[in-house]
LODRENLUM-919239 format. One record per atom (N, C-alpha, C): residue in three letters; x negated, y negated, z negated. Coordinates in nm, 2 decimals, padded with zeros to 4 digits. Example, Ala and Ser with C-alpha at 12.3 -4.5 7.8 and 13.67 -1.06 7.14 Angstrom:
residues 2
(tikol Ala, (-01.32, 00.57, -00.78))
(tikol Ala, (-01.23, 00.45, -00.78))
(tikol Ala, (-01.32, 00.33, -00.78))
(tikol Ser, (-01.28, 00.22, -00.71))
(tikol Ser, (-01.37, 00.11, -00.71))
(tikol Ser, (-01.29, 00.00, -00.79))
***
This chain:
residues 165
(tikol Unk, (00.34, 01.93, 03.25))
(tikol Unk, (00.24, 01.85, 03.33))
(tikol Unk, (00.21, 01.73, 03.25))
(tikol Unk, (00.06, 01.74, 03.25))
(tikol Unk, (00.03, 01.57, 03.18))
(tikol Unk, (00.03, 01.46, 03.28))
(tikol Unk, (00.11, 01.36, 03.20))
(tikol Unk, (00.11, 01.23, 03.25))
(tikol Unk, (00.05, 01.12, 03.13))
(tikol Unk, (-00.05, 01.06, 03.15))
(tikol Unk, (-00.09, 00.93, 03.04))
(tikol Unk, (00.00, 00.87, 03.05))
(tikol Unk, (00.06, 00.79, 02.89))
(tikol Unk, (00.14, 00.67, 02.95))
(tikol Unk, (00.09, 00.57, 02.80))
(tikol Unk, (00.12, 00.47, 02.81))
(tikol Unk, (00.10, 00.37, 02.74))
(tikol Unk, (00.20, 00.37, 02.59))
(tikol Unk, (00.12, 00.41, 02.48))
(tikol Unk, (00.24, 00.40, 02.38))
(tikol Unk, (00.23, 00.23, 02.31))
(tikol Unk, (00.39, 00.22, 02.31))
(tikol Unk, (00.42, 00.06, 02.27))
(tikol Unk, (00.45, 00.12, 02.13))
(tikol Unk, (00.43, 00.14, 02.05))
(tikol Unk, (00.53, 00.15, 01.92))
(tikol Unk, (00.45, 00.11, 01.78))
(tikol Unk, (00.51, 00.03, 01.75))
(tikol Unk, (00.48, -00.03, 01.60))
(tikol Unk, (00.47, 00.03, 01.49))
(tikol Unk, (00.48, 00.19, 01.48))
(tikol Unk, (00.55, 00.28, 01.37))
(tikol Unk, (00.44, 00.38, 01.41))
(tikol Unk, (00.33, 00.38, 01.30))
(tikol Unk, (00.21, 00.47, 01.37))
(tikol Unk, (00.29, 00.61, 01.33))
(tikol Unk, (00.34, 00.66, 01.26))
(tikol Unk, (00.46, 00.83, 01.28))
(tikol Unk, (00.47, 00.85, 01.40))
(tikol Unk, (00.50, 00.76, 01.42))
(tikol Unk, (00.61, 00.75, 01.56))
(tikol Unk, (00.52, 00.73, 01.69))
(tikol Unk, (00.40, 00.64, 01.68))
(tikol Unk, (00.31, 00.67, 01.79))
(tikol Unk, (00.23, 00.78, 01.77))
(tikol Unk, (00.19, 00.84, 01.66))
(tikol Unk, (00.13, 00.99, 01.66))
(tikol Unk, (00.23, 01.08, 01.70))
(tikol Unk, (00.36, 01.09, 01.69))
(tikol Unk, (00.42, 01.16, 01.73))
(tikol Unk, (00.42, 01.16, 01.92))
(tikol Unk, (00.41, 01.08, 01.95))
(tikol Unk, (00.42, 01.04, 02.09))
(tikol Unk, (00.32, 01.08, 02.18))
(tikol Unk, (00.17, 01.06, 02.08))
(tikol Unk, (00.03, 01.11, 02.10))
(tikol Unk, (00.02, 01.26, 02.10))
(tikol Unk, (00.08, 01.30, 02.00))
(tikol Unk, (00.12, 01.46, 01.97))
(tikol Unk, (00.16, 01.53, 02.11))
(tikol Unk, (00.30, 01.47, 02.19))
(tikol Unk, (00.32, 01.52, 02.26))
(tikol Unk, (00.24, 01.49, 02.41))
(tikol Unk, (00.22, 01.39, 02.41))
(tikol Unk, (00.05, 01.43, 02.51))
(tikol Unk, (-00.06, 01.52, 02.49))
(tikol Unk, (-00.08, 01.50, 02.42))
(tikol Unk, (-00.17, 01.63, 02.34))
(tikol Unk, (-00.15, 01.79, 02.41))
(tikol Unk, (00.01, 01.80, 02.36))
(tikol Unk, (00.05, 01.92, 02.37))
(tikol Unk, (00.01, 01.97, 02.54))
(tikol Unk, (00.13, 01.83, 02.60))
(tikol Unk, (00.10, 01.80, 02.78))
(tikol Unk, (-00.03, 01.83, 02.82))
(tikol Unk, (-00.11, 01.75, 02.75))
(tikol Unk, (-00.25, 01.79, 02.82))
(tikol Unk, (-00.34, 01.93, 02.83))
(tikol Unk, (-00.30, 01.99, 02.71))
(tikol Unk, (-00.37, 02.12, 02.70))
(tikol Unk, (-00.27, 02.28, 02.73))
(tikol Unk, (-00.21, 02.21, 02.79))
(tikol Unk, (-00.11, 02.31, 02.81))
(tikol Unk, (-00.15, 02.43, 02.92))
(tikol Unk, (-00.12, 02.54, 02.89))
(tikol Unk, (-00.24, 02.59, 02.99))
(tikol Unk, (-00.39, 02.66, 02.95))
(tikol Unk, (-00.41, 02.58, 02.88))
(tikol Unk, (-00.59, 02.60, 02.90))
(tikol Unk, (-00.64, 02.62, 02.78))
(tikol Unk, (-00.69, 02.76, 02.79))
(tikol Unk, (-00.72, 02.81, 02.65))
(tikol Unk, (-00.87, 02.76, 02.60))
(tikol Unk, (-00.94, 02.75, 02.71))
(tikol Unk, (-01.12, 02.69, 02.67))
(tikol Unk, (-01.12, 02.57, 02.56))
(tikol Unk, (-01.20, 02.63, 02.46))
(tikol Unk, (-01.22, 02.54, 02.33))
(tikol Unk, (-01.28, 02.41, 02.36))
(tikol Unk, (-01.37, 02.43, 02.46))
(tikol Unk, (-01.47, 02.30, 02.51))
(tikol Unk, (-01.40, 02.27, 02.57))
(tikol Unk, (-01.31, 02.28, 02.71))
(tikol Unk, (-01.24, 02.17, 02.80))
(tikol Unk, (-01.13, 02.15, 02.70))
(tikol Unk, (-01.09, 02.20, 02.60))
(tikol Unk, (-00.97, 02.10, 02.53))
(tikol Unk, (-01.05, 02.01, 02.47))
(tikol Unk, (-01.17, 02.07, 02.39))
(tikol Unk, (-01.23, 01.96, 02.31))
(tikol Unk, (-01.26, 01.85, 02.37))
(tikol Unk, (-01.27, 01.82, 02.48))
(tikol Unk, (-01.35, 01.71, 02.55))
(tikol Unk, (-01.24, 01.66, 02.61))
(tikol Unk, (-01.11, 01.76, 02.65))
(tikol Unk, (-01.01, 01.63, 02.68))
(tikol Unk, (-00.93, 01.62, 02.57))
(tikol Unk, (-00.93, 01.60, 02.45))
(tikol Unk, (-00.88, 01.55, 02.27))
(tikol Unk, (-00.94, 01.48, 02.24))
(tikol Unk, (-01.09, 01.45, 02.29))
(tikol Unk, (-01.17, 01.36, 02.24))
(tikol Unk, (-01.11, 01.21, 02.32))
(tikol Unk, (-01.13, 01.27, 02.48))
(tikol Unk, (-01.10, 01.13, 02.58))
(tikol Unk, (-00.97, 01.11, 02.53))
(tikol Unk, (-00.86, 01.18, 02.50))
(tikol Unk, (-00.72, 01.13, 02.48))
(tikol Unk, (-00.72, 01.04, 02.35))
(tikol Unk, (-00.76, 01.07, 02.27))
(tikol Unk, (-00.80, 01.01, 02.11))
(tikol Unk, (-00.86, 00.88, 02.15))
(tikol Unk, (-00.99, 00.89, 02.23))
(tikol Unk, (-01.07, 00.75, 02.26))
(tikol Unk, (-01.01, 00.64, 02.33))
(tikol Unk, (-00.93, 00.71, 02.41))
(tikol Unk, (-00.83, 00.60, 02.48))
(tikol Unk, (-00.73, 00.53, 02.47))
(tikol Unk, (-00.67, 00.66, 02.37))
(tikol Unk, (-00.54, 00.61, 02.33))
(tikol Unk, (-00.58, 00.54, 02.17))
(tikol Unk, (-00.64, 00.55, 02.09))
(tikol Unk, (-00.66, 00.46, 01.98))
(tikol Unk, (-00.75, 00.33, 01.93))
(tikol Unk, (-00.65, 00.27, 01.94))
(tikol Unk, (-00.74, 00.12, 01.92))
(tikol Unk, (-00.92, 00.14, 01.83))
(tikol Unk, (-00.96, 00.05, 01.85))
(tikol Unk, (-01.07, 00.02, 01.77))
(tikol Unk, (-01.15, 00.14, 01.73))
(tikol Unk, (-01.19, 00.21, 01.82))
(tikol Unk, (-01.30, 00.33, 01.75))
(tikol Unk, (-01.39, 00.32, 01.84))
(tikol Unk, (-01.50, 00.32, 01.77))
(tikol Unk, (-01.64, 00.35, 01.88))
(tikol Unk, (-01.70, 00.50, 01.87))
(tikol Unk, (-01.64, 00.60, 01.85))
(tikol Unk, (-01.69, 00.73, 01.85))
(tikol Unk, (-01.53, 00.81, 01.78))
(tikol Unk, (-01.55, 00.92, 01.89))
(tikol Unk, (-01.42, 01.04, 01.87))
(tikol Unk, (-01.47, 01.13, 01.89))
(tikol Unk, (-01.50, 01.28, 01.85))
(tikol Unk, (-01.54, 01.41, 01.89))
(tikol Unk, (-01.52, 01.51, 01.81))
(tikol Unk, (-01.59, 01.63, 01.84))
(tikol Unk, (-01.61, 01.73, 01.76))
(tikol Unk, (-01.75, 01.76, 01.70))
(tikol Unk, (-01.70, 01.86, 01.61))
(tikol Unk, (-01.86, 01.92, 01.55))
(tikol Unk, (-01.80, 02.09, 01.52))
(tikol Unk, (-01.87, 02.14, 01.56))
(tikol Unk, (-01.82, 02.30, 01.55))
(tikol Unk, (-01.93, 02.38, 01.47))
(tikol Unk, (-01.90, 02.44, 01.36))
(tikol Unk, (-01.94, 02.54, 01.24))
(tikol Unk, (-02.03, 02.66, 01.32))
(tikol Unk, (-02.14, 02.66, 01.36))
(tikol Unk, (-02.18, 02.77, 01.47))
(tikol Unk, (-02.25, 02.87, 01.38))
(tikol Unk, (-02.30, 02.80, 01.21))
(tikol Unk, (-02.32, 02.92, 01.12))
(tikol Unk, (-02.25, 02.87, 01.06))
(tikol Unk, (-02.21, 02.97, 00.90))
(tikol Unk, (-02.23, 02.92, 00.78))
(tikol Unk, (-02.21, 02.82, 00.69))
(tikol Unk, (-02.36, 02.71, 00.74))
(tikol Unk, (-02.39, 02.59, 00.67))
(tikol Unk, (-02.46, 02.49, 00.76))
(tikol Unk, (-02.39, 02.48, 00.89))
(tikol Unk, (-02.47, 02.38, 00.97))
(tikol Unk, (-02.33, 02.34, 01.09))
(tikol Unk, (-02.26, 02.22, 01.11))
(tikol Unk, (-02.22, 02.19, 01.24))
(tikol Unk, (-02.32, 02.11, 01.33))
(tikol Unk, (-02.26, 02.14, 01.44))
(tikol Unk, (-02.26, 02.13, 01.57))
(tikol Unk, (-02.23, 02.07, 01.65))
(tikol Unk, (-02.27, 01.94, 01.72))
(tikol Unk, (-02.25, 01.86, 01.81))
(tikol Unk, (-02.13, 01.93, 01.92))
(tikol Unk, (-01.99, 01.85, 01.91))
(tikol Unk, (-01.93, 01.96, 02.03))
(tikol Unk, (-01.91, 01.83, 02.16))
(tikol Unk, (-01.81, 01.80, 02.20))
(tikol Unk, (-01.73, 01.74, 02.31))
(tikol Unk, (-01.72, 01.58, 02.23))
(tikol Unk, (-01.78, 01.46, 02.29))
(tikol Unk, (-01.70, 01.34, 02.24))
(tikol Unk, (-01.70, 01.25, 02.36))
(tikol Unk, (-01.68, 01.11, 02.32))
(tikol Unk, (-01.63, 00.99, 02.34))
(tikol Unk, (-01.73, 00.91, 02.21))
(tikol Unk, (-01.83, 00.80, 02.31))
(tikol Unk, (-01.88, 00.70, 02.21))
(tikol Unk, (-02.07, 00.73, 02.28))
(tikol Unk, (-02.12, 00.66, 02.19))
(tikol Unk, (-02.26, 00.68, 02.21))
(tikol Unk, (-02.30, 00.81, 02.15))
(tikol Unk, (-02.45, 00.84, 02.16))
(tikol Unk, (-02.51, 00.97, 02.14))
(tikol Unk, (-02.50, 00.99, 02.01))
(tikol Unk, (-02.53, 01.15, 01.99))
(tikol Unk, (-02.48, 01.16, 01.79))
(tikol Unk, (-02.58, 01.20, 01.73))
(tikol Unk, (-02.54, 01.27, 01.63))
(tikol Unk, (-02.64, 01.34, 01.56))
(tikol Unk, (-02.56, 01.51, 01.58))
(tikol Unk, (-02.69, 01.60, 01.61))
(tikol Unk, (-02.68, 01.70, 01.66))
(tikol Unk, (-02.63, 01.78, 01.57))
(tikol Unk, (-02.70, 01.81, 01.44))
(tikol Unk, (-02.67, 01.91, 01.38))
(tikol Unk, (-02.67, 01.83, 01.21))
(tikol Unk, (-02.54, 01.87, 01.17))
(tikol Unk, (-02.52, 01.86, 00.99))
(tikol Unk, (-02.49, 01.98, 00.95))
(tikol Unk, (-02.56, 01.94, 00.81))
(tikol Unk, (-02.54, 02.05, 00.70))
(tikol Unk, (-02.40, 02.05, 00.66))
(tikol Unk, (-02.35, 02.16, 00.61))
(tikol Unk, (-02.23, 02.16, 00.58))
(tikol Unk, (-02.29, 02.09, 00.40))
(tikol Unk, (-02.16, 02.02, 00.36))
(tikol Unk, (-02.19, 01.94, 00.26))
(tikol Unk, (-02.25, 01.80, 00.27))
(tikol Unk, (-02.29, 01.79, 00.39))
(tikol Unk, (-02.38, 01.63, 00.36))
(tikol Unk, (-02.29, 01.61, 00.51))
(tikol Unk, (-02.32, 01.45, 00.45))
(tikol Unk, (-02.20, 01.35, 00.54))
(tikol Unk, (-02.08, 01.33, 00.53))
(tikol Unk, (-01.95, 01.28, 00.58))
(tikol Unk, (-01.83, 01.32, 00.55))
(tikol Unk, (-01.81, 01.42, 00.65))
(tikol Unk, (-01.89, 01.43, 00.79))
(tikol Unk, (-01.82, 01.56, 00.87))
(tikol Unk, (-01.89, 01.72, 00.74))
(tikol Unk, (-01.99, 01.69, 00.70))
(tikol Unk, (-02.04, 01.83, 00.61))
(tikol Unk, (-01.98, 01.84, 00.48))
(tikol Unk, (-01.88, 01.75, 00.44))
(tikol Unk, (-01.78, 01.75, 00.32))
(tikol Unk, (-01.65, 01.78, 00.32))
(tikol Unk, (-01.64, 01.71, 00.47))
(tikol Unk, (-01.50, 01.81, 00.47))
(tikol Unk, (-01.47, 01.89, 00.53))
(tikol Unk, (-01.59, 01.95, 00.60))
(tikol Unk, (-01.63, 02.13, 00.59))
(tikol Unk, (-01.63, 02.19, 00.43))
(tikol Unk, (-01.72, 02.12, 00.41))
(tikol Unk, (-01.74, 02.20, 00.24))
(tikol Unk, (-01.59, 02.23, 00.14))
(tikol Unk, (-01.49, 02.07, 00.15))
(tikol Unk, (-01.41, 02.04, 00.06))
(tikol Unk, (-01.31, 02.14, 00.15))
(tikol Unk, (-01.31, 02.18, 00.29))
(tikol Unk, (-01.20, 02.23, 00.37))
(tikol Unk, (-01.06, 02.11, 00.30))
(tikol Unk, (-01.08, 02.00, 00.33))
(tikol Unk, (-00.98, 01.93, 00.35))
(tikol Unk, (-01.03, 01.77, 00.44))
(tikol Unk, (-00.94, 01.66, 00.49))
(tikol Unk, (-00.98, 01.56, 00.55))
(tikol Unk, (-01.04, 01.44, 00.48))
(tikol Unk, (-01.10, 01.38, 00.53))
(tikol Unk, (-01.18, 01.26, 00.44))
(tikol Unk, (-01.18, 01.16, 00.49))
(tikol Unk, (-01.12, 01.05, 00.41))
(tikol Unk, (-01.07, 00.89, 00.48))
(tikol Unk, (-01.18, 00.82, 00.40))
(tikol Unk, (-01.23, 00.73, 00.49))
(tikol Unk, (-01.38, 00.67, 00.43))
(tikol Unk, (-01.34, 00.53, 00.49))
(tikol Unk, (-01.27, 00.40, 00.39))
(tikol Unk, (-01.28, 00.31, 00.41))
(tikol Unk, (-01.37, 00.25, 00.45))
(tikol Unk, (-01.52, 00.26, 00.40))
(tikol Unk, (-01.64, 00.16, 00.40))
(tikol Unk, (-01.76, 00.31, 00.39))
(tikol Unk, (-01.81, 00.33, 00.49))
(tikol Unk, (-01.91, 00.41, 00.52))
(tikol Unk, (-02.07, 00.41, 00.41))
(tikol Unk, (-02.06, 00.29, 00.43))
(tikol Unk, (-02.21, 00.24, 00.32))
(tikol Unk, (-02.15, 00.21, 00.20))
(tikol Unk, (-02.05, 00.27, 00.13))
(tikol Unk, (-02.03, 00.33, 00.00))
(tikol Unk, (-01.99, 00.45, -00.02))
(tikol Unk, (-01.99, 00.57, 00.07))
(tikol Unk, (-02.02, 00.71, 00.06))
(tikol Unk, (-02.09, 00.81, 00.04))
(tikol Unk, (-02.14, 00.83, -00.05))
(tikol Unk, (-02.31, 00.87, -00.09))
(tikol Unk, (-02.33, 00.96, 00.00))
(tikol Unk, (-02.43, 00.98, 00.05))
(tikol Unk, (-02.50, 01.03, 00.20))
(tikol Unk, (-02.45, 01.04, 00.27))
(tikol Unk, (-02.41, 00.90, 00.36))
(tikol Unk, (-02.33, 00.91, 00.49))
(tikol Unk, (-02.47, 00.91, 00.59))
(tikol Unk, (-02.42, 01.01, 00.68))
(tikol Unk, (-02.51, 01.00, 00.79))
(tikol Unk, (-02.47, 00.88, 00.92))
(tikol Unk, (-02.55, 00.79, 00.92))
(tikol Unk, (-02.55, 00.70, 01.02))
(tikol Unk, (-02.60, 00.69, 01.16))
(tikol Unk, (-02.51, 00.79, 01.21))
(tikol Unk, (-02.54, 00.82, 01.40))
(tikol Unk, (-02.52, 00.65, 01.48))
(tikol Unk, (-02.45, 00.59, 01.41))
(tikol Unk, (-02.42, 00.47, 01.50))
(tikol Unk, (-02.41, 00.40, 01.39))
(tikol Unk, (-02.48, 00.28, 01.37))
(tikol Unk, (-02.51, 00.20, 01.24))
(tikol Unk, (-02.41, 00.09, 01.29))
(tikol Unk, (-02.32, 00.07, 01.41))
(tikol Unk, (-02.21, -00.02, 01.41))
(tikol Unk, (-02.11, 00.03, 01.35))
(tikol Unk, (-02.05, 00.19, 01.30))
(tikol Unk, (-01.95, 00.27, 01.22))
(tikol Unk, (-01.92, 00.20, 01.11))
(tikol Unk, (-01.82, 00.16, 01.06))
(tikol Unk, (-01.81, 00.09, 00.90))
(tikol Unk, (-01.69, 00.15, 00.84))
(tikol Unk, (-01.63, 00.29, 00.88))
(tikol Unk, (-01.53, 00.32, 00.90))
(tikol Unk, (-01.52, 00.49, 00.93))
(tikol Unk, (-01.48, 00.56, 00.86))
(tikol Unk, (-01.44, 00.70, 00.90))
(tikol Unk, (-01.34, 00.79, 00.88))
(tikol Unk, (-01.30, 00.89, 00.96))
(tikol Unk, (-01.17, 01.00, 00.94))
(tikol Unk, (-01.22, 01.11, 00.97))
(tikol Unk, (-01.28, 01.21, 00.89))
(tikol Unk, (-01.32, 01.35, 00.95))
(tikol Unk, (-01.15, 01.48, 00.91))
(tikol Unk, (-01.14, 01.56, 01.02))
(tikol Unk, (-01.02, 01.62, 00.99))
(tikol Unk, (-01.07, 01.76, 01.05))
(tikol Unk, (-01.11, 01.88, 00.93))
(tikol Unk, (-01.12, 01.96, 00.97))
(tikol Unk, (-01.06, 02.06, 01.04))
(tikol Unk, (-01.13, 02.16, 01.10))
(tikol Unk, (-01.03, 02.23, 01.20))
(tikol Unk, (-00.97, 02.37, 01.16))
(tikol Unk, (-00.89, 02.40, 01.16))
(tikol Unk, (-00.84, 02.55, 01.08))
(tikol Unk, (-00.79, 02.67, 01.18))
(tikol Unk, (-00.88, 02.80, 01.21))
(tikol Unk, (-00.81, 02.92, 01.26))
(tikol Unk, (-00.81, 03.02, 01.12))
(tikol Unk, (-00.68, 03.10, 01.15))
(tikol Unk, (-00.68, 03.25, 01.05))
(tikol Unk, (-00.71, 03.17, 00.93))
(tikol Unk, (-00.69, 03.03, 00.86))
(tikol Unk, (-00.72, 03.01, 00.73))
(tikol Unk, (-00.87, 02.95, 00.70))
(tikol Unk, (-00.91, 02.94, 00.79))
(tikol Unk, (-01.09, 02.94, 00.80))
(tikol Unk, (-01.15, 02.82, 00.88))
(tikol Unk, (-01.19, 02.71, 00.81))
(tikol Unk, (-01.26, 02.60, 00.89))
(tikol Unk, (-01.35, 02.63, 00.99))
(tikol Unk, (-01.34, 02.59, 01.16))
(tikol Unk, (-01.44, 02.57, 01.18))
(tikol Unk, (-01.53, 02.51, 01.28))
(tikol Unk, (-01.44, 02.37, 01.23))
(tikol Unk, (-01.51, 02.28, 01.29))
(tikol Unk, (-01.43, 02.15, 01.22))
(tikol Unk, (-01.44, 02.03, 01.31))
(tikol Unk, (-01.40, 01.90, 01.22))
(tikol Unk, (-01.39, 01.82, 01.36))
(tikol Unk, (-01.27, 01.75, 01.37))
(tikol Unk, (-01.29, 01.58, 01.42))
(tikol Unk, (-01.31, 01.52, 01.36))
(tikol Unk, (-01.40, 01.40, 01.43))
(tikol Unk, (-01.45, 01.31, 01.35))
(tikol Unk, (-01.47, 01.19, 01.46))
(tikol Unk, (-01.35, 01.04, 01.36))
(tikol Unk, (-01.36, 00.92, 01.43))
(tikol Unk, (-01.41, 00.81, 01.35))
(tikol Unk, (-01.52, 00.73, 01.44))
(tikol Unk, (-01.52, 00.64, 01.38))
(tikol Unk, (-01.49, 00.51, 01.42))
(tikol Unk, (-01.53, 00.39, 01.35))
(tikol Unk, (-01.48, 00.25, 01.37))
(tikol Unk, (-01.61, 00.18, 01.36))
(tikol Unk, (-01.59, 00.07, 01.42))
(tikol Unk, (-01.67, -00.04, 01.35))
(tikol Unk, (-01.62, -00.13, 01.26))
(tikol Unk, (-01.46, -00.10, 01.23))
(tikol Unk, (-01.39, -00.20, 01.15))
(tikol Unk, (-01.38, -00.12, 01.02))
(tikol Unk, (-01.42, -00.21, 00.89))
(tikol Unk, (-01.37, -00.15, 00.78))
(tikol Unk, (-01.27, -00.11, 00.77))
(tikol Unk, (-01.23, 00.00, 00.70))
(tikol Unk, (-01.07, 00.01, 00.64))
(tikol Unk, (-00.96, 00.04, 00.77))
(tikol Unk, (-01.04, 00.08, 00.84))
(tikol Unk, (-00.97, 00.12, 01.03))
(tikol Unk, (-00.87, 00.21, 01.00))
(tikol Unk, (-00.88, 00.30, 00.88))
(tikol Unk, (-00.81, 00.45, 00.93))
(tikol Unk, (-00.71, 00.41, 00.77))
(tikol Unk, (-00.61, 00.55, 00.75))
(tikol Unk, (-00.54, 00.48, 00.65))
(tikol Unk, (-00.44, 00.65, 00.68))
(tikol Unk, (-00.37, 00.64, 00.57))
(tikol Unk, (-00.32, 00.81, 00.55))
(tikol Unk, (-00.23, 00.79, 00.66))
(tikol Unk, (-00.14, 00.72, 00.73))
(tikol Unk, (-00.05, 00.76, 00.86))
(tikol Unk, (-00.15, 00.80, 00.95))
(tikol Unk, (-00.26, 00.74, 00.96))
(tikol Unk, (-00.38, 00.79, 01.10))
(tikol Unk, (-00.42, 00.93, 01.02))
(tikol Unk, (-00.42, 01.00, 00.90))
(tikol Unk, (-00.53, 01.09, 00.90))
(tikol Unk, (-00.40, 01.20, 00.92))
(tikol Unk, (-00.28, 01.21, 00.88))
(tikol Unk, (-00.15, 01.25, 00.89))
(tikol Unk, (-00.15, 01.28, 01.07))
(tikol Unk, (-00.16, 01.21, 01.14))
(tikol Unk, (-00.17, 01.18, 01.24))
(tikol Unk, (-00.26, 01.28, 01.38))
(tikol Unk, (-00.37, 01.23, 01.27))
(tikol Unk, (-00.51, 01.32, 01.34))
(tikol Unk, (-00.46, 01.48, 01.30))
(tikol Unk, (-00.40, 01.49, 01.13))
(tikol Unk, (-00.46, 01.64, 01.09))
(tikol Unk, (-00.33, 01.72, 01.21))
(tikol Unk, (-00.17, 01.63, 01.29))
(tikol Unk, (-00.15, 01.71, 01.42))
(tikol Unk, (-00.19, 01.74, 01.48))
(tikol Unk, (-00.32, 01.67, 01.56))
(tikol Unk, (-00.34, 01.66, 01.69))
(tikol Unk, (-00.45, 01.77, 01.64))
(tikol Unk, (-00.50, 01.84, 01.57))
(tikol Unk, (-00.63, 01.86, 01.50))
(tikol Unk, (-00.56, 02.03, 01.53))
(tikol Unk, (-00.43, 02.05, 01.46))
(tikol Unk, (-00.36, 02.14, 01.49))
(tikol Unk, (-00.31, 02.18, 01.61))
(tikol Unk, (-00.32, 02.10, 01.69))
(tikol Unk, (-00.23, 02.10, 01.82))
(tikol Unk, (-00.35, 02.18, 01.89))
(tikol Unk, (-00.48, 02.09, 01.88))
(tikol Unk, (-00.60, 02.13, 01.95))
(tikol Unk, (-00.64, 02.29, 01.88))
(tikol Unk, (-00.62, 02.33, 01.79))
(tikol Unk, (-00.66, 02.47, 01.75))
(tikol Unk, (-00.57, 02.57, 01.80))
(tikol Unk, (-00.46, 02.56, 01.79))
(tikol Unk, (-00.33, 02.64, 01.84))
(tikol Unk, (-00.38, 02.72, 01.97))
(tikol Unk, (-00.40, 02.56, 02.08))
(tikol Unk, (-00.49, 02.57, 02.22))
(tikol Unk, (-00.57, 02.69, 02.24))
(tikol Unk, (-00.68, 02.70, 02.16))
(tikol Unk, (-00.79, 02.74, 02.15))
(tikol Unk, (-00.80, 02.91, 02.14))
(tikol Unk, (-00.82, 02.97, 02.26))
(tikol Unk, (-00.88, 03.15, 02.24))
(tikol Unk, (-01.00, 03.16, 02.27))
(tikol Unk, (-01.07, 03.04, 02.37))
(tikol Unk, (-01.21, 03.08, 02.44))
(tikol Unk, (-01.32, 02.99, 02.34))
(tikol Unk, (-01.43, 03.04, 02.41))
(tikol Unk, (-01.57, 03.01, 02.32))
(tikol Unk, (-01.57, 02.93, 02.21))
(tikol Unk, (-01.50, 02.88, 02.11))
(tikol Unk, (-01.55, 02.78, 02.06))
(tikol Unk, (-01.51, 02.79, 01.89))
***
């Protein structure tokens, strides 16, 4: 059964680990891709400081994501795979920590207050397909304990997953 609780801990391992096991709590049960995605988005948005945008983007061909489930203001609907850091680390099939946004060559700017990004893609059977993606308005917000962090919860959220998504 999920219960929210408040993590106090100074040791982000150790609060992702904590986050982890809510995670787990919260989707326990429920196979639907979209109601996990949308409660990993709220759990992420709430539970981590300083972000003004948490969600998904789901691979629906090829070479194009998909607006899925977030937390934050409105987005941008559809990216190319390749462009942006959500379409790069589709492309690269690995995560991408973006200190300073407006030094990323074609960052797409859904929210021009973002100064800050972590895209972590999503893996079934070996195969990307889809990505979280947080952002900040603080430079330099995210940092390899947070992407370490996400690429669990990124896991945790695929594991979940048999229905539509």
């Amino acid at each position: 059964m999920f219960v929210e609780k408040a993590i106090q801990n100074d040791s982000k391992p150790e609060f992702y680990r904590e986050l982890a096991d809510q995670l787990k709590a919260l989707l326990e049960g429920e196979q639907d891709s979209i109601a996990n995605a949308a409660n990993t988005s709220a759990l992420i948005f709430q539970m981590l400081p300083d972000l003004n945008w948490a969600g998904f983007y789901f691979l629906r061909q090829a070479n194009e994501l998909v607006l899925g489930p977030f937390q934050g203001k409105p987005a941008c609907v559809r990216i190319a795979v390749g462009r942006g850091v959500c379409g790069t680390a589709v492309e690269k099939a690995r995560s991408i920590l973006v200190e300073d946004v407006h030094a990323f060559p074609g960052h797409i700017a859904c929210d021009a207050a973002s100064r800050s990004e972590l895209v972590v893609p999503l893996f079934r059977d070996g195969r990307v397909f889809g990505v979280i993606d947080l952002d900040s308005p603080l430079p330099g917000r995210f940092d390899e304990d947070d992407q370490a962090g996400i690429e669990a919860l990124a896991a945790i959220y695929a594991a979940s997953c048999t229905g539509n998504g």
